[in-house]
N, C-alpha and C positions, 0 to 999 in steps of 0.2 A: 087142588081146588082152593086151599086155603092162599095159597101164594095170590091165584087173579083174585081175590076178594083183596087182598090187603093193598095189593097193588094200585088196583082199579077204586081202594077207598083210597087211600094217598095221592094218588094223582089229582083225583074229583077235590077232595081236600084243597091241593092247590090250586087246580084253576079257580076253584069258586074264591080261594083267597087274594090270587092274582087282582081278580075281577074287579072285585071289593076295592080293594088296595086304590086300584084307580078311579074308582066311585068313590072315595073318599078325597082322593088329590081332586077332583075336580070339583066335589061340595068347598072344600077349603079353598080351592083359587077361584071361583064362580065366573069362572070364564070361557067363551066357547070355544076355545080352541082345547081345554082341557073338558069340556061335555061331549065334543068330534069327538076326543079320543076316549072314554067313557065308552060310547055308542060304537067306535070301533074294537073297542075290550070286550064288549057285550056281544057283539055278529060274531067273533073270533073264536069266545068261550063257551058260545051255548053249543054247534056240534061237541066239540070235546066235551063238553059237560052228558050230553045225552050219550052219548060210547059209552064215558067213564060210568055212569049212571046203570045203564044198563049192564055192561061186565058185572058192575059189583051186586046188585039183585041176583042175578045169574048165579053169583058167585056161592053167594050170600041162601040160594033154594040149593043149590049142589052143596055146600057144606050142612047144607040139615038131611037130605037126603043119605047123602056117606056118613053120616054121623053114628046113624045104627050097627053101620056095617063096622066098625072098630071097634 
């Protein structure tokens, strides 16, 4: 259990960095072809961000529930 929580945090970690990362080059070049590709960062990352999201809550109530048990 602890493995998908850490996973499912590190991955979520980098997409939302990813994401970022390009919402940043497009504030810096203020240009539309770098805000298209912003808005297609954004459609791309939010399914994976809701998986990764979800795994890791998931993860994250299964390690407090096994918690007792060790």
């Amino acid at each position: 259990m602890r493995g998908v929580t850490l996973l499912s945090g590190g991955g979520l970690l980098l997409v939302v960095l990813g994401a970022a990362t390009v919402a940043m080059l497009a504030e810096f070049a203020k240009t539309w072809r770098w805000y298209f590709r912003m808005e297609q960062a954004m459609a791309l990352a939010m399914p994976a961000t809701l998986v990764l999201l979800g795994l890791f809550v998931v993860g994250l109530v299964g390690m407090v529930v096994l918690a007792g048990r060790d």
